[in-house]
N, C-alpha and C positions, 0 to 999 in steps of 0.2 A: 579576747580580753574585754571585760565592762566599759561599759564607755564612757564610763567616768574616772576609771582608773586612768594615772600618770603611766607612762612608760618606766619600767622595771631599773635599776641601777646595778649593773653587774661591775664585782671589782675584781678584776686581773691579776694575778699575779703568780710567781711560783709557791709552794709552801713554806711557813719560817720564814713569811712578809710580814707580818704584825697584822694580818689580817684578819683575826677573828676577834680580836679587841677592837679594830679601826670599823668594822661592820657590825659590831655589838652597839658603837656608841653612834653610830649614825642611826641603826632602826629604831636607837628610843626615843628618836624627834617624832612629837603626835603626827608627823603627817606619813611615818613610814613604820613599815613592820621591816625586819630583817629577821632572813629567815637562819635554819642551819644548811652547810655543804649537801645539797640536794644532786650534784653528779649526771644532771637530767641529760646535760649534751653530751655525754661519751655515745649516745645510742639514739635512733628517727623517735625508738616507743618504749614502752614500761617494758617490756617483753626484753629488746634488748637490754635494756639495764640490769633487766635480773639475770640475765646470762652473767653480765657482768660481775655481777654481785657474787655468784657464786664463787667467782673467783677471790674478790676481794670483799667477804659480806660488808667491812666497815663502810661502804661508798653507797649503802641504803638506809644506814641508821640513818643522816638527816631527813631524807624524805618519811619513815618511819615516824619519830618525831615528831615532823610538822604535821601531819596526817591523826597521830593521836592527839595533837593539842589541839586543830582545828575542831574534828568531829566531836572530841568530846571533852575539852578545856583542861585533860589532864594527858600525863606521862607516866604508864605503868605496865604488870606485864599483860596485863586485860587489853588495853587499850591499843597496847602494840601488835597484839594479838591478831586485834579486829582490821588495824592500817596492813597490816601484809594482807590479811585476807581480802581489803578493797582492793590492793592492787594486784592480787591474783586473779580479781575478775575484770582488769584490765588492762590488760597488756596487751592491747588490739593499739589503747591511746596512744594517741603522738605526745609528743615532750610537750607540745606549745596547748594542749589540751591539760592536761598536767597544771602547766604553769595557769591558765587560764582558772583553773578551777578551784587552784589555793586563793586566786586572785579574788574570788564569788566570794569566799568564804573570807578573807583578811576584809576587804572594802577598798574603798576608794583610796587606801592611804598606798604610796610608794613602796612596789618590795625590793629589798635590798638583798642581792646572794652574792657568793661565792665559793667557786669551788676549785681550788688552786690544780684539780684535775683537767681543768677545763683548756687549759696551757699546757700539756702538755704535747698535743698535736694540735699541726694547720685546722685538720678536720669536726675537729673539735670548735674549736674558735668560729667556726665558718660556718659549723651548723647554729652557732650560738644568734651569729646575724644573719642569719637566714631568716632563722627565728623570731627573731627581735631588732629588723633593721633598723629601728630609730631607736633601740634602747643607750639608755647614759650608759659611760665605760670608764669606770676609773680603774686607769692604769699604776698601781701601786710597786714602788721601789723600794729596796734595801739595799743597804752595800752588800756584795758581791762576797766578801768574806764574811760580814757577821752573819749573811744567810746561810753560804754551807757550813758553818759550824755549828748554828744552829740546827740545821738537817743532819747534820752526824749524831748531833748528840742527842736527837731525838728518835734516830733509828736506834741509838746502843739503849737507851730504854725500852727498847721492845724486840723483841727477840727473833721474832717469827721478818720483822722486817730487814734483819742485820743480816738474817739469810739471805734473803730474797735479794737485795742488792751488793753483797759482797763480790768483790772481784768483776762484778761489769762497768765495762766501760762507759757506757749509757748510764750509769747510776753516779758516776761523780759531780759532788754537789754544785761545781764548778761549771759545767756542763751544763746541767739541769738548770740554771740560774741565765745561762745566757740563752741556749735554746729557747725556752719560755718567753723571755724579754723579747726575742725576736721575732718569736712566730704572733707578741700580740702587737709587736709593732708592723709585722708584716699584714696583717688583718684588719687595724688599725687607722693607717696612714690614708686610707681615699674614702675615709667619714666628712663628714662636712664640720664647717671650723665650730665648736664649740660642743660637740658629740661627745667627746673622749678628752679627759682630763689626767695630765700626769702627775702624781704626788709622792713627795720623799717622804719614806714612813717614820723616819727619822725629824724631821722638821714639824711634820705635822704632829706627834708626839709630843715635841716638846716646847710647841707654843699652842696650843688648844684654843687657847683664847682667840689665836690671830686667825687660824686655818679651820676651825669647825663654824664660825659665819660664811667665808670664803666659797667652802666648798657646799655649802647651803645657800647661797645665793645661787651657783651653778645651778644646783638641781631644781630650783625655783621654790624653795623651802623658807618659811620665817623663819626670821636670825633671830627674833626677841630674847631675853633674857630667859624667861621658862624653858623656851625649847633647848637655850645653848644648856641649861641644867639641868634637863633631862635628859641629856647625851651624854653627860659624867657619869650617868650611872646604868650602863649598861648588864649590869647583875642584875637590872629587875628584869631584864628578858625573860620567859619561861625557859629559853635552851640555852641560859648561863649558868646551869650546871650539870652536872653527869645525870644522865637517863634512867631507865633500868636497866635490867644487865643483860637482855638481849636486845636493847638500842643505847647506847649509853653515849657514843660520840656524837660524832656529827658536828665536831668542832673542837679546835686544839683540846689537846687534855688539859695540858697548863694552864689555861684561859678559863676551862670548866671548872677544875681547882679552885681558882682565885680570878673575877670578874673583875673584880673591881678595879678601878681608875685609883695610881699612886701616884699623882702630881711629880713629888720630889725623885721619886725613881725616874718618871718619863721626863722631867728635866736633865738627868746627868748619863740619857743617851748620847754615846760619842762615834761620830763614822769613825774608823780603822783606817789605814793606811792600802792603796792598791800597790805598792812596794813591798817586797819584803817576801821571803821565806812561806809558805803554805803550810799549818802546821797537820794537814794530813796529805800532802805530799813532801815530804822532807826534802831539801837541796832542791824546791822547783817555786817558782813564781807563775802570778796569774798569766793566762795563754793571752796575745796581745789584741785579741779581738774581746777577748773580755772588758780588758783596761781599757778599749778604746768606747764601748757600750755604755760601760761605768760613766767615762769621762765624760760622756753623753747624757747621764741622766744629773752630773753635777757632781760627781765623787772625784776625791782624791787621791 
């Protein structure tokens, strides 16, 4: 990493955390770029990633992406073109090479990622601080039910995913929501005090005002007035909105859609209840180590 760059801010969490808005309006403080879902730790180098990729090619459009807007300040299919072809000719690179050399190209400012893949194994998490043992870590929550409803309802939009996790038991969003929380709290916990910060995505949505100085004084970031208002407007990101059609993600669709910060709507988020009925297990309640995780991060 340049020696002038800040240590990297990676944010935690499962998918269907509110994490591509909460990371869109952080990178547009002057002193940070945030990137899209770059996927870098599921694999040591480029080479494993694109094994991976094969599998699931969405888990390359952000690095895709960042690669055509770095090299050449634009997103098209020329340009995507030429980013797969740099990373064809290296896949010897390690991930922290990688990250190192968006880092040449951004500057000095903080890069902010996340990639809710990154949670789902220990090994993952572990390569992450390996990687990056003093990088910042915010730990991002959601309640427990408005997350897997929102992960349901984001696989019945897409077809090829409603396959792919129907009927596993590993795929319940319930599941999926505390594993995650655990293995970052399990990765987490013997950082030194002030490393890793936890934040309700719920809270911080809908007081803006209180929690984006807050969590910019953390990072060692100016609170002034400019910077807090250029973080309401995270749609002037270049990857706040769809790509071309052979990179197009690289972050929530919904978010891609519509970037924009709506005050009045991010006011009248409300947690949900950890009582009651699951309405995609019918006649079943949350499992008690869930409620007790929850009760853990402040939910009801």
């Amino acid at each position: 990493m340049p020696e002038a760059a800040p240590q990297p801010l990676f944010i935690l969490c499962p998918s269907r955390s509110f994490s591509s808005v909460i990371c869109g309006m952080l990178g547009q403080h002057p002193q940070c770029y945030a990137l899209p879902e770059l996927n870098l730790f599921l694999a040591d180098d480029l080479g494993g990633l694109m094994r991976w990729s094969m599998i699931g090619p969405f888990l390359r459009e952000g690095l895709l992406r960042t690669l055509a807007q770095l090299h050449e300040a634009e997103q098209n299919e020329d340009s995507i073109a030429r980013a797969r072809e740099w990373i064809a000719e290296r896949t010897h690179w390690s991930v922290r090479q990688v990250f190192d050399y968006i880092q040449e190209r951004v500057g000095p400012r903080m890069l902010i990622e996340k990639s809710p893949t990154t949670t789902l194994r220990h090994d993952y998490l572990r390569r992450l601080l390996r990687t990056f043992p003093q990088a910042k870590i915010l730990h991002l929550v959601r309640h427990p039910r408005s997350t897997a409803e929102s992960i349901l309802n984001f696989r019945a939009a897409f077809d090829g995913l409603q396959r792919i996790t129907q009927g596993r038991p590993e795929s319940d969003p319930e599941r999926m929501w505390r594993v995650c929380h655990e293995s970052i709290i399990a990765v987490t916990n013997g950082l030194p005090l002030g490393q890793c910060m936890l934040l309700k995505g719920e809270a911080f949505l809908g007081e803006l005002d209180v929690y984006l100085p807050q969590v910019c004084e953390w990072l060692g970031l100016d609170t002034d007035a400019p910077a807090v208002e250029a973080m309401m407007h995270p749609e002037h990101s270049p990857y706040a909105k769809l790509g071309p059609p052979s990179a197009q993600y690289g972050n929530d669709p919904n978010f891609l859609s519509d970037p924009r910060i709506d005050r009045e709507r991010l006011r009248k988020i409300r947690e949900p209840s950890l009582v009651g009925e699951l309405s995609w297990r019918p006649g079943e309640t949350f499992d008690p180590r869930t409620r007790r995780l929850a009760k853990q991060f402040g939910y009801q």
